[in-house]
PDB file of N, CA, C, O and CB in Angstrom:
ATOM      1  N   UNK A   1      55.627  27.348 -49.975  1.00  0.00           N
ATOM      2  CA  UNK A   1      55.513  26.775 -48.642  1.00  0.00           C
ATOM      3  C   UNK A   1      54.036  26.620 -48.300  1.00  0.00           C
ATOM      4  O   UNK A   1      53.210  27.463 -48.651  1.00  0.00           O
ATOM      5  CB  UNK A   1      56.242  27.658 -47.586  1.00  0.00           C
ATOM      6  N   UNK A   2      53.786  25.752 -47.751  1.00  0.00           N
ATOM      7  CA  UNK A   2      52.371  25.331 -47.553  1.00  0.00           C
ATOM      8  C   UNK A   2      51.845  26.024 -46.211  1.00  0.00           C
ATOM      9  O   UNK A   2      52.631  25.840 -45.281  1.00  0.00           O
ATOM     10  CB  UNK A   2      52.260  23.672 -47.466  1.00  0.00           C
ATOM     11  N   UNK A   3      50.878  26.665 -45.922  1.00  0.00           N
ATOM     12  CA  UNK A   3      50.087  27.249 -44.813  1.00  0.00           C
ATOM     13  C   UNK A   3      49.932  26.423 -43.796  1.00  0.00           C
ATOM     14  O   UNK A   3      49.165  25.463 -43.858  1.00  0.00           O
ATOM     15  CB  UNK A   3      48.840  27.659 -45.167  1.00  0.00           C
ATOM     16  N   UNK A   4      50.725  26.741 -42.634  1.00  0.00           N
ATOM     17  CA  UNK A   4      50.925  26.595 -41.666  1.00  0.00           C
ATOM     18  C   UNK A   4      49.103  26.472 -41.014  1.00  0.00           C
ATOM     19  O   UNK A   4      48.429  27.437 -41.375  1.00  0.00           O
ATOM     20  CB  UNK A   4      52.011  27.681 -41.299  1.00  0.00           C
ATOM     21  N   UNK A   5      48.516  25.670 -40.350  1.00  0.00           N
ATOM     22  CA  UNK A   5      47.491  25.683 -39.688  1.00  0.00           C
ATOM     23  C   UNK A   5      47.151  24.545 -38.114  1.00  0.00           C
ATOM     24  O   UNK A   5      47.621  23.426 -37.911  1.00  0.00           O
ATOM     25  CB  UNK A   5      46.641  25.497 -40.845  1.00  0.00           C
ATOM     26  N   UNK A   6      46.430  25.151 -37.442  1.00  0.00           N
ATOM     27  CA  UNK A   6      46.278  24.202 -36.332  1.00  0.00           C
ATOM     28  C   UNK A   6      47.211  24.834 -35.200  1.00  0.00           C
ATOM     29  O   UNK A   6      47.420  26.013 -34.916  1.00  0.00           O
ATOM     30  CB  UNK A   6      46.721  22.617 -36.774  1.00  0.00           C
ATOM     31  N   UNK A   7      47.854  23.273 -34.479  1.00  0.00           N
ATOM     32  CA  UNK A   7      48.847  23.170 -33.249  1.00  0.00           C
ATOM     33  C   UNK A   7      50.046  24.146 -33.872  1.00  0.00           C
ATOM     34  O   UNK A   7      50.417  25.139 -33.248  1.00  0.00           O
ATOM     35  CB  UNK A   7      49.425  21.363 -32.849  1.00  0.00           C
ATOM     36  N   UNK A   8      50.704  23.718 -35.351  1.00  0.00           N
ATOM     37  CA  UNK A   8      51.858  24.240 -35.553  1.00  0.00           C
ATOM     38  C   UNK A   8      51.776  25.680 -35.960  1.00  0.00           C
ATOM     39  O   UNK A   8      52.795  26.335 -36.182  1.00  0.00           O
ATOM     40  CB  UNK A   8      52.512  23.473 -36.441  1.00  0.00           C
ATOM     41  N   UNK A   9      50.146  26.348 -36.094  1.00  0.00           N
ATOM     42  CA  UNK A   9      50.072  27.917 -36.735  1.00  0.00           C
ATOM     43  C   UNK A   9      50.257  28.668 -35.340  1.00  0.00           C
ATOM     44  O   UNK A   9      50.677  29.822 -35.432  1.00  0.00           O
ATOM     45  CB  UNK A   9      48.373  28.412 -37.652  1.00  0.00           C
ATOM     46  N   UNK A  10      49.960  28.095 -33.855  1.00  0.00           N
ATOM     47  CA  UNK A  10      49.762  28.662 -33.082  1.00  0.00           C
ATOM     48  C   UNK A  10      50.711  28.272 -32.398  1.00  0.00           C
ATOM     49  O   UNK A  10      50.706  28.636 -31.222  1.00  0.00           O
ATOM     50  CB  UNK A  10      48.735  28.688 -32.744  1.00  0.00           C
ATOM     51  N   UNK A  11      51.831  27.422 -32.870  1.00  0.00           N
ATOM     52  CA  UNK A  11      53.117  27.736 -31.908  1.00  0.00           C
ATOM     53  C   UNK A  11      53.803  28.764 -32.538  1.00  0.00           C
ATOM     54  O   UNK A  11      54.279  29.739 -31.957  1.00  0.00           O
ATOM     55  CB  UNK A  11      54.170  26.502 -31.666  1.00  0.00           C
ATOM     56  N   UNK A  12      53.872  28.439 -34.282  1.00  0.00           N
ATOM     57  CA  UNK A  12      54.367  29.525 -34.766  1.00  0.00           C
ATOM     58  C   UNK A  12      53.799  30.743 -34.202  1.00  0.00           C
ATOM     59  O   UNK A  12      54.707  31.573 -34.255  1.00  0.00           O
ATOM     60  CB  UNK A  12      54.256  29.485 -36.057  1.00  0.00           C
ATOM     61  N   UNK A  13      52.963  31.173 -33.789  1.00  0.00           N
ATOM     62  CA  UNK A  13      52.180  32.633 -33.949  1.00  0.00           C
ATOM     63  C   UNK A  13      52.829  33.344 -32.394  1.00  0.00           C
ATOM     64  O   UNK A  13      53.056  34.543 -32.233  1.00  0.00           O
ATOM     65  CB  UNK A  13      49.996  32.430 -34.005  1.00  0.00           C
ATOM     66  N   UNK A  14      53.047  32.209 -31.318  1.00  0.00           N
ATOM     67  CA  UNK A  14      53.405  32.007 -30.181  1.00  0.00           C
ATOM     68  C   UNK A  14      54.627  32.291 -30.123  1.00  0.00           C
ATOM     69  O   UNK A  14      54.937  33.304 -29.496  1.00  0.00           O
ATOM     70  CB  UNK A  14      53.143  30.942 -29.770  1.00  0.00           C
ATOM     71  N   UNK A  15      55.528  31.591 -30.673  1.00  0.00           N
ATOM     72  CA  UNK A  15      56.712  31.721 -30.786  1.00  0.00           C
ATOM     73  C   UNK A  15      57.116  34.054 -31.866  1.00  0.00           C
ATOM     74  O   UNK A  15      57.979  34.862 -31.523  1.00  0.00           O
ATOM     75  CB  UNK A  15      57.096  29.815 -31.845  1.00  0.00           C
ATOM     76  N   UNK A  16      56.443  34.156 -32.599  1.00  0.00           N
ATOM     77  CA  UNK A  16      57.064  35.244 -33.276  1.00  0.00           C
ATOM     78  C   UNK A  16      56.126  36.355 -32.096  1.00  0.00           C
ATOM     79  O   UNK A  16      56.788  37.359 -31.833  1.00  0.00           O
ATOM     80  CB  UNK A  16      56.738  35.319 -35.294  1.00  0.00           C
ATOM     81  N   UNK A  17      54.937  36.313 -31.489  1.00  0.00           N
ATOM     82  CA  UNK A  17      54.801  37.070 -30.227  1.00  0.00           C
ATOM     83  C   UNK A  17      55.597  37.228 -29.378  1.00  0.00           C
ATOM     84  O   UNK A  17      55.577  38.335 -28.840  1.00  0.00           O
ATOM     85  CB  UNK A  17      54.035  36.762 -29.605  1.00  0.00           C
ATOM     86  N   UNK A  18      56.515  36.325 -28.945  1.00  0.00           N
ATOM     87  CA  UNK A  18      57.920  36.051 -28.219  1.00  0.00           C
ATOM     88  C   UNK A  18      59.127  37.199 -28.932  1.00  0.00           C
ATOM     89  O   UNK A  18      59.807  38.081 -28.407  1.00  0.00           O
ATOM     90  CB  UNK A  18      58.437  34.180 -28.554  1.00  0.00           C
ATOM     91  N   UNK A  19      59.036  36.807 -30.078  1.00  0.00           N
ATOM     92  CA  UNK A  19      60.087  38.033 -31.059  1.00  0.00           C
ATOM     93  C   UNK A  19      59.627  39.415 -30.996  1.00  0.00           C
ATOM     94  O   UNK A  19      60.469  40.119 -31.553  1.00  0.00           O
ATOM     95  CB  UNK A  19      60.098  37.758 -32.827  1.00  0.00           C
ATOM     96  N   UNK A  20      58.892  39.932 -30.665  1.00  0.00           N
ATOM     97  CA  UNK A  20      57.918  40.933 -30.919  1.00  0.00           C
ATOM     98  C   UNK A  20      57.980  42.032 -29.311  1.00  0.00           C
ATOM     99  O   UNK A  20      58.185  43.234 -29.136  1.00  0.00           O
ATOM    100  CB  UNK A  20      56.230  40.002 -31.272  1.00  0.00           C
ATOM    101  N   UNK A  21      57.699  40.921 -28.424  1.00  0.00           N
ATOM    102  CA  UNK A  21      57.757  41.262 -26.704  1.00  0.00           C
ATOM    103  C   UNK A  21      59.294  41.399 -26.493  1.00  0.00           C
ATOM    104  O   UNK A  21      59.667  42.348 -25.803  1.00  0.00           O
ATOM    105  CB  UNK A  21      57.055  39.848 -25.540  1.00  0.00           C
ATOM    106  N   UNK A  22      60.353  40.440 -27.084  1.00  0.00           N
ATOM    107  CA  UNK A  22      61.624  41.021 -26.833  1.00  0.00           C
ATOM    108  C   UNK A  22      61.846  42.066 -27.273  1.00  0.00           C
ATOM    109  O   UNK A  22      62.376  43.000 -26.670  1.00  0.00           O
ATOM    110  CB  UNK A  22      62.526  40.429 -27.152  1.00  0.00           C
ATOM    111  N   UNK A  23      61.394  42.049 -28.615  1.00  0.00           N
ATOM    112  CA  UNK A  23      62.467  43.185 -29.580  1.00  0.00           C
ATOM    113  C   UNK A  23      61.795  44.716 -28.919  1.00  0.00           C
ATOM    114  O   UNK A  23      62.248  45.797 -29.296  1.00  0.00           O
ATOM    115  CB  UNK A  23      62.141  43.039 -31.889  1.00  0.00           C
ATOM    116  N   UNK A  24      60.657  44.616 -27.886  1.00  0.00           N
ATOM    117  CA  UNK A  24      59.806  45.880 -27.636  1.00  0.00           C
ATOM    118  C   UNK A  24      60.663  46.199 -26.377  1.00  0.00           C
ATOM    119  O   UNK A  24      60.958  47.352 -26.061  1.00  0.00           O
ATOM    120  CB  UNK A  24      57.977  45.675 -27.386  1.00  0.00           C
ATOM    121  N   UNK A  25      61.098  44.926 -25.575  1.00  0.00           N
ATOM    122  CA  UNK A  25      61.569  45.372 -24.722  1.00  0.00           C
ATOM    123  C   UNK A  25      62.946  45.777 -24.525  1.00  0.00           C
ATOM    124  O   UNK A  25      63.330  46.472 -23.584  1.00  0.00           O
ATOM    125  CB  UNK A  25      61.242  44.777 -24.097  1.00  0.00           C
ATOM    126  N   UNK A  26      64.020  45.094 -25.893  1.00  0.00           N
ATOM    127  CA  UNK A  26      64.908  45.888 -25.932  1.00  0.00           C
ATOM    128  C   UNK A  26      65.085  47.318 -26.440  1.00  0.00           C
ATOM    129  O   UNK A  26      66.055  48.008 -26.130  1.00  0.00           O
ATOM    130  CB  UNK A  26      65.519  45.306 -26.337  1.00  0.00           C
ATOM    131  N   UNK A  27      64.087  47.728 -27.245  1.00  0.00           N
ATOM    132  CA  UNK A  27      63.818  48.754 -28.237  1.00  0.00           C
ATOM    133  C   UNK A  27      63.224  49.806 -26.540  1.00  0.00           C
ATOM    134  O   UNK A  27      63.874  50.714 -26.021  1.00  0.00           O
ATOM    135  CB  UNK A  27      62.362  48.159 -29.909  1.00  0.00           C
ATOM    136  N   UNK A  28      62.501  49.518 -26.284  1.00  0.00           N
ATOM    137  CA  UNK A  28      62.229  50.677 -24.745  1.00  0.00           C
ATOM    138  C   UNK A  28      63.309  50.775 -23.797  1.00  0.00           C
ATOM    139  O   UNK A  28      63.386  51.650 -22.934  1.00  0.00           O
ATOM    140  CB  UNK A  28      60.938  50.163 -23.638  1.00  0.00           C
ATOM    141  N   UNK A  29      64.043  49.958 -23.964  1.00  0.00           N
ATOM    142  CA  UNK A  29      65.151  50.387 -22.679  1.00  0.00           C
ATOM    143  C   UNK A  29      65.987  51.100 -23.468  1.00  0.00           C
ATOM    144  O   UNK A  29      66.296  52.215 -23.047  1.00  0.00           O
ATOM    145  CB  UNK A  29      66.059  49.111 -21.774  1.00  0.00           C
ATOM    146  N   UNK A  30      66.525  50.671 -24.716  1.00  0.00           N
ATOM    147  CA  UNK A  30      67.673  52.077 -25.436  1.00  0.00           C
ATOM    148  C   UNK A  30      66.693  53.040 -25.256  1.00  0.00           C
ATOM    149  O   UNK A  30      67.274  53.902 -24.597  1.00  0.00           O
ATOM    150  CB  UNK A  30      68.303  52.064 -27.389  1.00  0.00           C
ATOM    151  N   UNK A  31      65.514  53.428 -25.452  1.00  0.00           N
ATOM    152  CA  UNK A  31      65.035  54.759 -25.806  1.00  0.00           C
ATOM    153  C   UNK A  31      65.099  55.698 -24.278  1.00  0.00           C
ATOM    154  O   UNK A  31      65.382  56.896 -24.316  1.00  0.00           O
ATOM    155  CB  UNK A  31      63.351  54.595 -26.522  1.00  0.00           C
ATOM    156  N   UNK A  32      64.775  54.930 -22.870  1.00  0.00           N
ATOM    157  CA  UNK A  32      64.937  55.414 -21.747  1.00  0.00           C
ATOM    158  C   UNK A  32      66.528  55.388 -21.058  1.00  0.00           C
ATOM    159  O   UNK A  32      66.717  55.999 -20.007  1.00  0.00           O
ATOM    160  CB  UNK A  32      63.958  54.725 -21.031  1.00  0.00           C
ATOM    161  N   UNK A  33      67.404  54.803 -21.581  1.00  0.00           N
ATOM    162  CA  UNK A  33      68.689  54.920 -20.873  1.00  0.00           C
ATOM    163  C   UNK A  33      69.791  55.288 -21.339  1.00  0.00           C
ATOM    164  O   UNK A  33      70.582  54.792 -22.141  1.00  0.00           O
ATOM    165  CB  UNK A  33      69.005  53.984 -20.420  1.00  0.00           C
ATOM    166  N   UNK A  34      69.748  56.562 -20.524  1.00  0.00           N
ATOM    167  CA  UNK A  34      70.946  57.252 -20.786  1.00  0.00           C
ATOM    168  C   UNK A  34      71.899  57.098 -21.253  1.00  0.00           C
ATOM    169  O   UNK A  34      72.189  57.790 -22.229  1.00  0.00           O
ATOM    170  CB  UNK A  34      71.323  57.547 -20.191  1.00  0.00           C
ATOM    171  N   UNK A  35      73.137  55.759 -20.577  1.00  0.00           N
ATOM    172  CA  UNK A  35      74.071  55.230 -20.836  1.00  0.00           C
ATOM    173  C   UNK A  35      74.137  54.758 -22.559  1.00  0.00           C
ATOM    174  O   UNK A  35      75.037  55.003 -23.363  1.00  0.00           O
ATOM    175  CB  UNK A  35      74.107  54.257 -19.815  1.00  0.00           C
ATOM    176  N   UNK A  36      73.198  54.210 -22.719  1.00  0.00           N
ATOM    177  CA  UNK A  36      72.646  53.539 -23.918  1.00  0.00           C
ATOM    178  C   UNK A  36      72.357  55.059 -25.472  1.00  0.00           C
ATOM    179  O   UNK A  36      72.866  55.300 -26.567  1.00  0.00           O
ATOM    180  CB  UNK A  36      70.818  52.633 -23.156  1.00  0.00           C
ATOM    181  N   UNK A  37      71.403  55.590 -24.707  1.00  0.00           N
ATOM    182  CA  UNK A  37      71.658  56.890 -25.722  1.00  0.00           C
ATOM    183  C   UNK A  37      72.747  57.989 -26.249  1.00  0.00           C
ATOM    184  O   UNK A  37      72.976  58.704 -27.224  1.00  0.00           O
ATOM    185  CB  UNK A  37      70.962  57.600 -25.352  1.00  0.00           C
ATOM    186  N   UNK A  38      73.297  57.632 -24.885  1.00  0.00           N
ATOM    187  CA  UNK A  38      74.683  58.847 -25.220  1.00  0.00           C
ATOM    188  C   UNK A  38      76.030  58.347 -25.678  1.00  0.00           C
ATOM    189  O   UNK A  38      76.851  59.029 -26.291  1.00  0.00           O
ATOM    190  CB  UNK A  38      75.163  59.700 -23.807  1.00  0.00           C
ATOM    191  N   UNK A  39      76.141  57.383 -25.401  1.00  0.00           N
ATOM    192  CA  UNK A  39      77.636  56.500 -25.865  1.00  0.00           C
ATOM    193  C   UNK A  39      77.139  55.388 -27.024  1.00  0.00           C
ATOM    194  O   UNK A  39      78.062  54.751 -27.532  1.00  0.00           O
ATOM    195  CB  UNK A  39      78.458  55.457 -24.277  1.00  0.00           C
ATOM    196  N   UNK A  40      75.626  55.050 -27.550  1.00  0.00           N
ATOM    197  CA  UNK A  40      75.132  54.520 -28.866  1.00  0.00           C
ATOM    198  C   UNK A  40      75.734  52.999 -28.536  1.00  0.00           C
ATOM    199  O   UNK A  40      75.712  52.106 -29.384  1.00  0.00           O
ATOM    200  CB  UNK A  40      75.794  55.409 -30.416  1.00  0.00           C
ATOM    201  N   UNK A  41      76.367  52.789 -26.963  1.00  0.00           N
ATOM    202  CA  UNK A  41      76.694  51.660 -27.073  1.00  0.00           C
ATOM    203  C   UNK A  41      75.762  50.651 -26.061  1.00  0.00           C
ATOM    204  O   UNK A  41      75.120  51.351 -25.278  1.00  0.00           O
ATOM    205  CB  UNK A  41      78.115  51.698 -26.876  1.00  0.00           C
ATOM    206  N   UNK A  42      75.498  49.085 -25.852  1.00  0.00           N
ATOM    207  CA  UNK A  42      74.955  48.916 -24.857  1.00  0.00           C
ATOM    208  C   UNK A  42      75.354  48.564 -23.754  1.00  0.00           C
ATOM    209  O   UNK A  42      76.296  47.807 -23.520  1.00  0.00           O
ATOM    210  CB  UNK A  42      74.336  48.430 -25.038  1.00  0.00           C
ATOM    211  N   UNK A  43      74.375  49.308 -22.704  1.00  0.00           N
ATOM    212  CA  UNK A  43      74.789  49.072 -21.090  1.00  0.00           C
ATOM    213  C   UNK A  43      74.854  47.230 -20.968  1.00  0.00           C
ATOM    214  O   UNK A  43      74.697  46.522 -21.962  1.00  0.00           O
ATOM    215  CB  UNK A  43      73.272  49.902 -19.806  1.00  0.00           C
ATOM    216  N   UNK A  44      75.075  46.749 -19.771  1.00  0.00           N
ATOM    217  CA  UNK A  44      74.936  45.211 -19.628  1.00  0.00           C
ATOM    218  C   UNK A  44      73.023  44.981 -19.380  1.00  0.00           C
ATOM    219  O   UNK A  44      72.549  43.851 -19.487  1.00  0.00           O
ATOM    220  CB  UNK A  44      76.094  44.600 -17.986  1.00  0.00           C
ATOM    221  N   UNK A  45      72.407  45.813 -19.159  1.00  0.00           N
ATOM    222  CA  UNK A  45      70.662  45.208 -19.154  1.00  0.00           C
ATOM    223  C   UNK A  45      70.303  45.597 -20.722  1.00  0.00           C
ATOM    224  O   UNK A  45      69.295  44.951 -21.008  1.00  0.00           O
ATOM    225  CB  UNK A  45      69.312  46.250 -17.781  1.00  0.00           C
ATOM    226  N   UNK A  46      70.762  46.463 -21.949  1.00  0.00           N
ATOM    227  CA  UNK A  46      70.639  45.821 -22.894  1.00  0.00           C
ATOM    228  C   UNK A  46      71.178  44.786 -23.729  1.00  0.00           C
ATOM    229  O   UNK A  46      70.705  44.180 -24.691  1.00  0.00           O
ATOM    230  CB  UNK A  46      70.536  46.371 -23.255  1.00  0.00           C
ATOM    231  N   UNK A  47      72.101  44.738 -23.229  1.00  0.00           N
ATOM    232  CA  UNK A  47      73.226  42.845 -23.949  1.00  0.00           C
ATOM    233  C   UNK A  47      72.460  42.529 -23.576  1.00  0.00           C
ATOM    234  O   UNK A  47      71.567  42.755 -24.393  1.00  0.00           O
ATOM    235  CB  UNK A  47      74.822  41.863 -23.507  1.00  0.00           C
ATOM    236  N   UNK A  48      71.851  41.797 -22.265  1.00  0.00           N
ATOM    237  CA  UNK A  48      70.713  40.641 -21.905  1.00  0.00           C
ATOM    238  C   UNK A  48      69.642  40.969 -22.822  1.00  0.00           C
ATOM    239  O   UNK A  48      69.259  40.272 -23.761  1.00  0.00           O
ATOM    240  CB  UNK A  48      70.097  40.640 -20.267  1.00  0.00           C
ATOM    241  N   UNK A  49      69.238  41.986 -22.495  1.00  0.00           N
ATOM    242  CA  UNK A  49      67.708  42.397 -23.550  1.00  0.00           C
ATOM    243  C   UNK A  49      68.045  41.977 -25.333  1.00  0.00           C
ATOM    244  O   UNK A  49      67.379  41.388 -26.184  1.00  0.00           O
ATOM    245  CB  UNK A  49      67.342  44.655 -23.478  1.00  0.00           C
ATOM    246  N   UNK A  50      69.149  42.495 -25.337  1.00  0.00           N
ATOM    247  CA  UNK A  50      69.190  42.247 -26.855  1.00  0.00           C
ATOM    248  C   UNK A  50      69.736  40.292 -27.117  1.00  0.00           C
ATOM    249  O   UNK A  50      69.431  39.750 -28.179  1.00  0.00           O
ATOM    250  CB  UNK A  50      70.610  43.640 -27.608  1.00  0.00           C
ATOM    251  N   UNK A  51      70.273  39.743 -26.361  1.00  0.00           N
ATOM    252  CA  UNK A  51      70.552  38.080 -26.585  1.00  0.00           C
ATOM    253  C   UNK A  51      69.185  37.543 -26.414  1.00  0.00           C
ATOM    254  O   UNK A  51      68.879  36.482 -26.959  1.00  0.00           O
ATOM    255  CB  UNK A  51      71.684  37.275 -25.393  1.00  0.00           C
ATOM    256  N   UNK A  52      68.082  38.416 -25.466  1.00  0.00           N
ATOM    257  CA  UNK A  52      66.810  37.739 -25.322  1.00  0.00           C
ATOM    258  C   UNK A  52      66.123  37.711 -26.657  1.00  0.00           C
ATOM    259  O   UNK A  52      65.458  36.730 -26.988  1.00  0.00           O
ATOM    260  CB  UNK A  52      65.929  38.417 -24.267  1.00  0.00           C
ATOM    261  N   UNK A  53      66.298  39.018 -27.624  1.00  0.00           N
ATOM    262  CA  UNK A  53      65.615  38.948 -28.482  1.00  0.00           C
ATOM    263  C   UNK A  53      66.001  37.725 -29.425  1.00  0.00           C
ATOM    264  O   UNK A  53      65.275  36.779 -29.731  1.00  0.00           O
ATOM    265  CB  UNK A  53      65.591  40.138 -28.962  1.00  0.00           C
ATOM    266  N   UNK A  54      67.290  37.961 -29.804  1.00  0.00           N
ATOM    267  CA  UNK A  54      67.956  36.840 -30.373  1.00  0.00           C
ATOM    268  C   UNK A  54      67.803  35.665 -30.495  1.00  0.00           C
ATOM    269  O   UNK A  54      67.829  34.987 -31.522  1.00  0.00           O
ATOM    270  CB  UNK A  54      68.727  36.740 -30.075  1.00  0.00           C
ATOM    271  N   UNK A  55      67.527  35.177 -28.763  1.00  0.00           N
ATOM    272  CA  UNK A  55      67.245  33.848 -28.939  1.00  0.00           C
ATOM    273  C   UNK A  55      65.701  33.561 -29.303  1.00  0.00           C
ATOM    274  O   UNK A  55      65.408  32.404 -29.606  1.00  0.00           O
ATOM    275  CB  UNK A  55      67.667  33.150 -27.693  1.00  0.00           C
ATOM    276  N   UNK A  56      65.026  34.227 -29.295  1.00  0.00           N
ATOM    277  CA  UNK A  56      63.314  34.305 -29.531  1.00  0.00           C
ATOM    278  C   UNK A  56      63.476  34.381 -31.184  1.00  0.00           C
ATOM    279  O   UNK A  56      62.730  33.731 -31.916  1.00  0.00           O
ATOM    280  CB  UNK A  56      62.317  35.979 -28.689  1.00  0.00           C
ATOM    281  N   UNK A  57      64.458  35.183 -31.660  1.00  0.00           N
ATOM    282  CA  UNK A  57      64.203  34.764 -33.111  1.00  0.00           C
ATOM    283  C   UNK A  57      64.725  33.771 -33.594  1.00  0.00           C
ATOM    284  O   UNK A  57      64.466  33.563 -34.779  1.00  0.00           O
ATOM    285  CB  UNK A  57      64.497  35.575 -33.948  1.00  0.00           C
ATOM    286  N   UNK A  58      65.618  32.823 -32.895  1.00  0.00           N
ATOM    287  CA  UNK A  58      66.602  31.780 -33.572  1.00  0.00           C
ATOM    288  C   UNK A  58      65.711  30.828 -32.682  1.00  0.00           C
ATOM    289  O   UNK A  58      66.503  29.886 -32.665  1.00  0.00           O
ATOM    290  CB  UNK A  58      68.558  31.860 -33.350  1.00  0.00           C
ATOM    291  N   UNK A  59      64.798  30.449 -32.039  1.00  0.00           N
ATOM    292  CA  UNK A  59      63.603  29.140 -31.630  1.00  0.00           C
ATOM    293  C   UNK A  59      62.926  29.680 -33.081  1.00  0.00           C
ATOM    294  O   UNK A  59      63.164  28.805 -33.913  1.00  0.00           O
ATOM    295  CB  UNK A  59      62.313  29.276 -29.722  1.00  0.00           C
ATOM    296  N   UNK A  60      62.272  30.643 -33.620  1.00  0.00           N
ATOM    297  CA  UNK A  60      61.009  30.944 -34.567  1.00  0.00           C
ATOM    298  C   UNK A  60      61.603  30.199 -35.747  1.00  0.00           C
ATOM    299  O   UNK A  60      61.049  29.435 -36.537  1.00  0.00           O
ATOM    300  CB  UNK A  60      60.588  32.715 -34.911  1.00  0.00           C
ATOM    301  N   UNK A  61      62.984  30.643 -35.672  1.00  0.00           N
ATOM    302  CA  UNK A  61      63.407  30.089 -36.899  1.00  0.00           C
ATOM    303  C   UNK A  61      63.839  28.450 -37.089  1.00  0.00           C
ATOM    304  O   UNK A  61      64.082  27.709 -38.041  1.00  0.00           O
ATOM    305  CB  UNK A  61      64.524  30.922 -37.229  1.00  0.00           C
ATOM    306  N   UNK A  62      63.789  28.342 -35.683  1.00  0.00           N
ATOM    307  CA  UNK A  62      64.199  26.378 -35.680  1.00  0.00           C
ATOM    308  C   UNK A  62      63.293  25.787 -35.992  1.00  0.00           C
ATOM    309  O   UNK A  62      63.348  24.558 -36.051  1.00  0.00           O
ATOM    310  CB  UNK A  62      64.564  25.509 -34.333  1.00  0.00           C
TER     311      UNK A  62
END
């Protein structure tokens, strides 16, 4: 694959910072919530947190 440079290195770079800020922010809310730690399942503010990450990795990958 050829090296990405320019407009398209810095959407890419833009876009996987996006993957990075979700996945931190779903990854900090399991570690602070209860619900989430004790039943290993997720509350409804990590489903959102975790579809956010999701969709940040499925734009990186489009």
């Amino acid at each position: 694959m050829a090296e990405r440079t320019g407009p398209v290195r810095a959407q890419h770079r833009a876009g996987e910072a996006a993957v990075q800020v979700a996945y931190s922010a779903f990854i900090r809310h399991t570690q602070v919530c209860a619900p989430c730690r004790k039943t290993g399942a997720d509350c409804a503010d990590a489903v959102t947190l975790r579809q956010a990450w999701r969709d940040a990795k499925s734009e990186v990958a489009a």
